[in-house]
N, C-alpha and C positions, 0 to 999 in steps of 0.2 A: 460517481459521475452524473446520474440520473438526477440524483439533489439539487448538483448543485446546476442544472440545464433548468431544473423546475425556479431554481432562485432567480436565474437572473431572466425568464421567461414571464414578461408583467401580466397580469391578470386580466381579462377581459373586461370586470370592472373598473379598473386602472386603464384601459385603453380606451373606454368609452366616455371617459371624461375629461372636456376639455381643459386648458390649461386655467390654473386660476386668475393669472391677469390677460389673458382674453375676456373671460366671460363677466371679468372686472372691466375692462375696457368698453364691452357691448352695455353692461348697465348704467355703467355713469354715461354714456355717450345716449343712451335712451333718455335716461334721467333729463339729457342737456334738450334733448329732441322734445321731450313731456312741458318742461320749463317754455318755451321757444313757442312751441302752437299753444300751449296755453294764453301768454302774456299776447302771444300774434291776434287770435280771435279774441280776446278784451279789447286788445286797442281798436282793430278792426270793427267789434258790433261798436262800439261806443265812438268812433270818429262817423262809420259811414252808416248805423244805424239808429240809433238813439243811446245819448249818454247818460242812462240814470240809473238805477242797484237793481231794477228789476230786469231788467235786461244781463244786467253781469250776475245774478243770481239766476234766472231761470238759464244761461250759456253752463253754469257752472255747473247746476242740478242734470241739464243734460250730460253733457263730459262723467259723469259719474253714474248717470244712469248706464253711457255706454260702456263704460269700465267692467259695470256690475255685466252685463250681456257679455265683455269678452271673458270675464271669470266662469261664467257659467255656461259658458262654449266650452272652455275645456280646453285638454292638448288639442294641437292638431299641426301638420306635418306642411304648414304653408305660410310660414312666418315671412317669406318678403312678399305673398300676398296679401298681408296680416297690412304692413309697411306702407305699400303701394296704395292700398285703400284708406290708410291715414291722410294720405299726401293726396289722394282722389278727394278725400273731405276737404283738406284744406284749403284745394285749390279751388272746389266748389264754391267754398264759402266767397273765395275772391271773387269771382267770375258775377255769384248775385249782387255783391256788394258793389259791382259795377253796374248792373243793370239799371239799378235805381236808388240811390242813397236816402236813406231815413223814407224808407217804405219798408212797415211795419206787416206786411201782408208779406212779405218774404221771411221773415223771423222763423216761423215753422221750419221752412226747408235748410235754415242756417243753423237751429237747433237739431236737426237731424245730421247734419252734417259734422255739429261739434259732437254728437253721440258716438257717431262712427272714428274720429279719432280717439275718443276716450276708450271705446271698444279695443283697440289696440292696445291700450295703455293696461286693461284690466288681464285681456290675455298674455300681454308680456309677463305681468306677475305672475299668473298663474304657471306660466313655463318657466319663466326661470326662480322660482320657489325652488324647483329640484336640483340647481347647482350650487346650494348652498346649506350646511347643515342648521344654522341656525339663522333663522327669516330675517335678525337685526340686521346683519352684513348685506343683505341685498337692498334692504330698507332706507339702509347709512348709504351704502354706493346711489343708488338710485338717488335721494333725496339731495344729496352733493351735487349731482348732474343736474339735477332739477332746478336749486335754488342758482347754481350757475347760469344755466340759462335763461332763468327769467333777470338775473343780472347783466347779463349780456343782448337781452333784444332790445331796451329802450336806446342803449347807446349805438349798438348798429343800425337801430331806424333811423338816428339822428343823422349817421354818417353815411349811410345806403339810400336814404329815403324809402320812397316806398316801392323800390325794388329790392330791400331785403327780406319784403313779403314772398317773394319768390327765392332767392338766390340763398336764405335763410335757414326757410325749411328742406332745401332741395341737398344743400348741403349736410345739414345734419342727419335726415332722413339716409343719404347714401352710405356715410359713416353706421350708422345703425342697420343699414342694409346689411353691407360687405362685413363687421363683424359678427353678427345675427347669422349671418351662411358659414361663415368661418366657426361659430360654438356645432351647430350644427353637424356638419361636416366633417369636426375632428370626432367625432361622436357616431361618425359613419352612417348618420342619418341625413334623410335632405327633409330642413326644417325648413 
């Protein structure tokens, strides 16, 4: 009898890990999130800052420099304030892009701004590395989310205008919220 209460009694292992099309759900919905502020701060520095490669090259070396900071952060137990401060960046970015368009003396603070979303992007891998045994599958998920996204924002600018600057990321950001609590949480941590 003792056997068979040990069999059907699942492992704490087994209960610490959430399901795998949630934590599939939370990746490609990142992925769509990663895609979305990416293609958003290109159109953005390049409409209301200056449109030339050095500007979409030095936005894109930031985004990876902050990647590289959220990697080397490490875990940490505060992932929708991981979220909040992506959506903090990106909102920054709008708010200067309104102050004064093609002033190139605000570029710094919009480069800091796409760091701290990339920052999010580097620590997401770093956490969710661990719900996957082999790193392709988070790589394929994510990067599926990713190229969708960036296939999906030039046609919602088209159809939203430039209220899908807002309405955009606010959305995707809260899907990646609410999932992101939810890996978490079935995992009996608060992430």
């Amino acid at each position: 009898m003792a056997s068979a209460e040990r069999s059907e009694a699942p492992s704490s292992a087994a209960e610490a890990r959430p399901p795998r099309s949630l934590v599939a759900t939370n990746v490609v919905a990142s992925g769509f999130y990663f895609g979305l502020l990416q293609w958003s701060v290109f159109l953005t520095l390049q409409t209301y800052v200056a449109s030339t490669a050095l500007v979409y090259l030095l936005a894109s070396t930031a985004w990876l420099a902050g990647g590289a900071l959220g990697l080397a952060l490490g875990r940490s137990d505060r992932e929708p304030l991981w979220i909040l401060a992506s959506l903090a960046s990106w909102f920054a970015i709008l708010g200067l892009t309104k102050i004064d368009s093609y002033d190139l003396r605000l570029l710094p603070m919009l480069l800091v701004a796409t760091a701290g979303m990339g920052a999010y992007a580097g620590r997401f891998f770093r956490y969710r590395a661990t719900s996957f045994e082999r790193p392709k599958w988070l790589f394929f998920l994510e990067n599926t989310g990713f190229v969708a996204g960036i296939a999906a924002t030039v046609p919602a600018l088209l159809w939203l205008g430039r209220s899908f600057f807002v309405a955009g990321p606010l959305a995707t950001g809260l899907v990646v919220w609410v999932t992101a609590l939810a890996v978490g949480r079935y995992a009996g941590k608060s992430t």
